[in-house]
C-alpha positions as a LaTeX table, in Angstrom:
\begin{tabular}{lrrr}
\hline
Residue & $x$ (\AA) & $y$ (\AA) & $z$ (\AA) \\
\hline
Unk1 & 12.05 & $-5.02$ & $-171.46$ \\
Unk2 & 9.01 & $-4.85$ & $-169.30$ \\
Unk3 & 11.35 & $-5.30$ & $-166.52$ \\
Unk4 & 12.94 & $-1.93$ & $-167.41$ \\
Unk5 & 10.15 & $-0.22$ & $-167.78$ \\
Unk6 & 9.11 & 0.62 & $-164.03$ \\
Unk7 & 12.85 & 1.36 & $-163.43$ \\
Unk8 & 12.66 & 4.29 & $-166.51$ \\
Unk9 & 9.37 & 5.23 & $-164.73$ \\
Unk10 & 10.73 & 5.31 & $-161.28$ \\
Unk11 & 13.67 & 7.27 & $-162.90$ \\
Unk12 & 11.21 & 9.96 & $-164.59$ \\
Unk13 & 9.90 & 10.37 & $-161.80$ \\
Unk14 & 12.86 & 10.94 & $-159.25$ \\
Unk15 & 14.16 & 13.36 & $-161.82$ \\
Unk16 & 10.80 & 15.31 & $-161.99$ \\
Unk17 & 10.52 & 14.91 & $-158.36$ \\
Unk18 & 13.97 & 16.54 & $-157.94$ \\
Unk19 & 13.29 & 19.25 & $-160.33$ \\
Unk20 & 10.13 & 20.44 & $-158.66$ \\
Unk21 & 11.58 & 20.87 & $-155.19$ \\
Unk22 & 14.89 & 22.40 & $-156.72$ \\
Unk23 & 12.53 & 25.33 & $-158.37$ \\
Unk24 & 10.28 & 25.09 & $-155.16$ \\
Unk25 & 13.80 & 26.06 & $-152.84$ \\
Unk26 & 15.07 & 28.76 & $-156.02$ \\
Unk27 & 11.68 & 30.21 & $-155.71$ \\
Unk28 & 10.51 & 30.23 & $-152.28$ \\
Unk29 & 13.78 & 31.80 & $-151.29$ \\
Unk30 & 13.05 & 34.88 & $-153.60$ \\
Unk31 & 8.94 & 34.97 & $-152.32$ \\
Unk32 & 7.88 & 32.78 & $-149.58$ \\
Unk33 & 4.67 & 33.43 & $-150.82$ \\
Unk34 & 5.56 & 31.63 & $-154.28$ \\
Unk35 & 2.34 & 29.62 & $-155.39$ \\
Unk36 & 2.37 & 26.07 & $-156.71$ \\
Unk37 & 1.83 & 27.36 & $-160.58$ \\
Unk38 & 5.21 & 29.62 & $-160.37$ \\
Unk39 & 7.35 & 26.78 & $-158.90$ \\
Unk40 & 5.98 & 24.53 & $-161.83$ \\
Unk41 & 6.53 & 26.89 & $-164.62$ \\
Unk42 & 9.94 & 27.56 & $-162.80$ \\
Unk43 & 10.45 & 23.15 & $-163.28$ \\
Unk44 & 9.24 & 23.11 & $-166.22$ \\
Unk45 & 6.76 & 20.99 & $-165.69$ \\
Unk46 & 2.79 & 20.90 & $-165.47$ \\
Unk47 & 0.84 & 22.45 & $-161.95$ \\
Unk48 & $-0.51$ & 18.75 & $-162.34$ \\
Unk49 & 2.52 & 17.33 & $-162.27$ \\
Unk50 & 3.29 & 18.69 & $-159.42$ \\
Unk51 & 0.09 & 17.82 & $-157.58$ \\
Unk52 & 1.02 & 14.37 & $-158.78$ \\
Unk53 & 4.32 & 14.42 & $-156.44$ \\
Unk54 & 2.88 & 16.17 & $-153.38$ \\
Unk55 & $-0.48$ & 16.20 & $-152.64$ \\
Unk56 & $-0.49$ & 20.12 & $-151.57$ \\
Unk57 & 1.75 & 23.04 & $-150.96$ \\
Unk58 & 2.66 & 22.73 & $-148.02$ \\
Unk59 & 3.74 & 19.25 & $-148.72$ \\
Unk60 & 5.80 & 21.02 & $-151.58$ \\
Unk61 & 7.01 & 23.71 & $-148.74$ \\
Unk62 & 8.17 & 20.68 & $-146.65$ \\
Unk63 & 10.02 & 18.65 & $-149.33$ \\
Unk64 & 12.00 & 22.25 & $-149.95$ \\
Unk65 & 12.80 & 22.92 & $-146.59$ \\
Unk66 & 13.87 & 19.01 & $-146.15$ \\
Unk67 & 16.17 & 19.43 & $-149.08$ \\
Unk68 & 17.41 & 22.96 & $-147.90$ \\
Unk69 & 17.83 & 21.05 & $-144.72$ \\
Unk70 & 19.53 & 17.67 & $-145.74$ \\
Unk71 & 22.24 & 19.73 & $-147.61$ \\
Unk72 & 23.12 & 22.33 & $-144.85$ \\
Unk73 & 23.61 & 18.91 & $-142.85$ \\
Unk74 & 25.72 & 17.71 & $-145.01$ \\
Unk75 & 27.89 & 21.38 & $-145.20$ \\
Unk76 & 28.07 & 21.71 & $-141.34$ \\
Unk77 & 28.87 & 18.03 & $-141.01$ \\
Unk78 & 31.96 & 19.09 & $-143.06$ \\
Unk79 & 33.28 & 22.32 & $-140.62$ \\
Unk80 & 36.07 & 21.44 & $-138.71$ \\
Unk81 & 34.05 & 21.24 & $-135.01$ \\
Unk82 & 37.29 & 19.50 & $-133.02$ \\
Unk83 & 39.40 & 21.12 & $-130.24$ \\
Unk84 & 38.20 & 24.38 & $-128.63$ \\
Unk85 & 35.14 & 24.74 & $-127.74$ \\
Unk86 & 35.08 & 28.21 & $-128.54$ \\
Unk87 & 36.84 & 28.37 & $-131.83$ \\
Unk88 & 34.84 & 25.70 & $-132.82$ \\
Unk89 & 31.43 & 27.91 & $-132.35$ \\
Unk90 & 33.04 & 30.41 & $-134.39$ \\
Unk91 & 33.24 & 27.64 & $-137.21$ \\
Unk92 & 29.94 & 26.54 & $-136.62$ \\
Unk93 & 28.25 & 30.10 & $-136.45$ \\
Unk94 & 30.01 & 30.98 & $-139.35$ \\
Unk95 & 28.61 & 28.19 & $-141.50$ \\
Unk96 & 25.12 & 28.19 & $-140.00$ \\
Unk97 & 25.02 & 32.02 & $-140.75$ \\
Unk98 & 25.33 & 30.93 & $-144.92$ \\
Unk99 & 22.75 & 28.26 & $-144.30$ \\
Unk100 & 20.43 & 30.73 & $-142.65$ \\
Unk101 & 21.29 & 33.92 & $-145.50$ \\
Unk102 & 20.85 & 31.73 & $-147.94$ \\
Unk103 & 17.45 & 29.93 & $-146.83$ \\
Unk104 & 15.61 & 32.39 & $-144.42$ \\
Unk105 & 13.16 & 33.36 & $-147.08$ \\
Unk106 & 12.29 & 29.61 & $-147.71$ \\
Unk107 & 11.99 & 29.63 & $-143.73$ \\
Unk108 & 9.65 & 32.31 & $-143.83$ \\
Unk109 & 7.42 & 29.79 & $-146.35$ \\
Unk110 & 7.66 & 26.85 & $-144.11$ \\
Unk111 & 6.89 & 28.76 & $-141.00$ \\
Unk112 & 3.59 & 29.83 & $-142.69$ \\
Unk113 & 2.81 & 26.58 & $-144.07$ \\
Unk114 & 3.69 & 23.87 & $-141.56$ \\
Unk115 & 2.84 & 23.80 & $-137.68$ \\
Unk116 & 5.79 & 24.60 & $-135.80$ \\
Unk117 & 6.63 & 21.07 & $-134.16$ \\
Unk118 & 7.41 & 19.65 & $-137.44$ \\
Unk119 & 9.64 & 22.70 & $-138.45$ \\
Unk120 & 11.43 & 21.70 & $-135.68$ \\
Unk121 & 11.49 & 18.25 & $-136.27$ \\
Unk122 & 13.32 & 19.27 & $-139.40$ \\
Unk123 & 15.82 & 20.77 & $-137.45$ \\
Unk124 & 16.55 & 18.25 & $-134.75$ \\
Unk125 & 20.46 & 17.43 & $-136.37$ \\
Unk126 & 21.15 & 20.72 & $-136.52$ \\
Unk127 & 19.56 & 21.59 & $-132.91$ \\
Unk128 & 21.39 & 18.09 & $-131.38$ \\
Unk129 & 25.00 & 19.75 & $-133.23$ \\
Unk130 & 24.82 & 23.17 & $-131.56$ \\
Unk131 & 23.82 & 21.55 & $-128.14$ \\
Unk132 & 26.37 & 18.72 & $-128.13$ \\
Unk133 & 29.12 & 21.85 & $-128.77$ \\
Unk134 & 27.62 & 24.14 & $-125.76$ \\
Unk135 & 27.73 & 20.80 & $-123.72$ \\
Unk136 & 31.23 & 20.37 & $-125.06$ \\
Unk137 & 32.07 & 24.08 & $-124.09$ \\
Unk138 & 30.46 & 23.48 & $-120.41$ \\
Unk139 & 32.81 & 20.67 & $-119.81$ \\
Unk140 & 36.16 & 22.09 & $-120.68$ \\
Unk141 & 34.63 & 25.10 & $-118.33$ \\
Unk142 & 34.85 & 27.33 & $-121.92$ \\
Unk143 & 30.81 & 28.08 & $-121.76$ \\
Unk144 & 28.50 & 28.80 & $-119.20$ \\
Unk145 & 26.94 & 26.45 & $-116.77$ \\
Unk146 & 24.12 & 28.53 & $-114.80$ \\
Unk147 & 21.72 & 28.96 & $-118.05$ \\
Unk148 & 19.77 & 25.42 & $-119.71$ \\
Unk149 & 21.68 & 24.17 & $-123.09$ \\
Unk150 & 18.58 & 24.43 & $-124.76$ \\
Unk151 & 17.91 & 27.81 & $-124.05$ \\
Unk152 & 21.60 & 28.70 & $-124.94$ \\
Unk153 & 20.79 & 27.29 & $-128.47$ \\
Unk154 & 17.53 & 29.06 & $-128.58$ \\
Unk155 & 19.45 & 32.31 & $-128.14$ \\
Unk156 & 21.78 & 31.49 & $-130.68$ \\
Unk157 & 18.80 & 30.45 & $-133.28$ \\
Unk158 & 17.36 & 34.13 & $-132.24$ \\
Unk159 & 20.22 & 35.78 & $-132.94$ \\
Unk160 & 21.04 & 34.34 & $-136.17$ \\
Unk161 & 17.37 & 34.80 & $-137.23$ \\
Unk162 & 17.55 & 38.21 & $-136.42$ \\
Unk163 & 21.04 & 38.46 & $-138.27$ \\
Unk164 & 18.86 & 37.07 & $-141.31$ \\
Unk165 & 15.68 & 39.43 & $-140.63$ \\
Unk166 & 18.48 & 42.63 & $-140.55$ \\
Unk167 & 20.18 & 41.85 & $-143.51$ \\
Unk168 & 16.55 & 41.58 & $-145.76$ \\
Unk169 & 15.43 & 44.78 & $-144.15$ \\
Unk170 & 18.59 & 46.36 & $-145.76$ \\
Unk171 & 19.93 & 47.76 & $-141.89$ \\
Unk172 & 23.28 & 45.01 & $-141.76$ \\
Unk173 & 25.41 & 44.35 & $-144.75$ \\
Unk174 & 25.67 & 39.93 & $-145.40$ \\
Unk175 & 28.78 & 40.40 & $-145.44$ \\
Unk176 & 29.15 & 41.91 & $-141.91$ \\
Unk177 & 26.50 & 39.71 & $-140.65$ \\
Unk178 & 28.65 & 36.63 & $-139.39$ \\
Unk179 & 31.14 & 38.81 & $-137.29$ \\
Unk180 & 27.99 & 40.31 & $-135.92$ \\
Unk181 & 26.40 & 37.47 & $-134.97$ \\
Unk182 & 29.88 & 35.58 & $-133.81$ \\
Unk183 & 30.32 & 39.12 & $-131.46$ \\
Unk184 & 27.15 & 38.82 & $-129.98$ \\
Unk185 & 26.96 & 35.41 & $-129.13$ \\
Unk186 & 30.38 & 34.70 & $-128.02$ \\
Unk187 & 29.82 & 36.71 & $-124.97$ \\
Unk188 & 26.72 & 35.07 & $-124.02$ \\
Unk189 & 27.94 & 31.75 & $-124.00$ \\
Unk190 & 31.41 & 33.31 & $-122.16$ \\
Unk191 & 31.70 & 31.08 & $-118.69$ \\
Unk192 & 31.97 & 33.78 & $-115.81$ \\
Unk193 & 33.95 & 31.69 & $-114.02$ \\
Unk194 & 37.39 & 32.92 & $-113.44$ \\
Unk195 & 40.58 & 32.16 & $-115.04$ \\
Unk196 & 42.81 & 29.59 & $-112.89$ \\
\hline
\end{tabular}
């Protein structure tokens, strides 16, 4: 029985764990600036339950954006990235543009709460997926050559931010916003080399 015990415990506690950063993503992503005391009456639990898991906000910010993070993997992982370089950007666009609709508020959060390099360690799988696409693209002479992959993706993380910052400002429709974005980037990957 006492063996048990610590495995009930450990079970609590993933299941209170998982419960505060599911109301910390729900309501970040309505007010970045949600405090600790919303997100716990949001999970239902105590603030000092919370402060039990993770030792500050940010922490709590983190864990959210992690979990935000670890799913979109898991989405993109799924889209269908074979063959043509190009059609195969329109897949990925299209899926990173739900991630980023869906999350940009809880990206606003983390962005005020953690220092930048670790926002972007969070985002090294999806970074290394875009890049390992352009690269793709360069080679089967689809994409551009003269400009640095990592600026290429950097344009593409712009564009879709600013896709996300148009659509809370009320100016874009969501709905429109993945054609946009797929219309403005296709032509600024575009190799200009001509057609044999």
């Amino acid at each position: 029985m006492s063996a048990t015990t610590p495995r009930r415990k450990r079970a609590d506690a993933r299941r209170s764990i998982d419960s505060i950063i599911g109301a910390a993503r729900a309501e970040l992503s309505k007010d970045p600036q949600a405090s600790v005391d919303d997100i716990a009456v949001v999970a239902g639990v105590g603030r000092m339950t919370v402060y039990g898991h993770f030792p500050n906000r940010a922490a709590l910010v983190e864990a959210a954006l992690a979990a935000a993070l670890a799913e979109g993997d898991e989405m993109l992982a799924a889209a269908d990235l074979s063959g043509n370089a190009e059609r195969a950007m329109i897949q990925l666009l299209g899926a990173s543009w739900a991630l980023i609709a869906e999350s940009s508020a809880l990206l606003t959060a983390a962005v005020e709460a953690l220092p930048a390099g670790r926002i972007q360690q969070l985002h090294d799988s999806h970074a290394e997926r875009m890049d390992e696409l352009i690269r793709r693209g360069q080679r089967q002479g689809e994409f551009r050559t003269d400009l640095p992959v990592p600026w290429l993706r950097n344009v593409i993380h712009y564009v879709l931010k600013g896709a996300a910052e148009e659509v809370g400002a009320g100016r874009v429709r969501s709905a429109d916003a993945a054609g946009l974005v797929t219309a403005t980037v296709l032509p600024v990957l575009a190799s200009n080399r001509a057609p044999s």
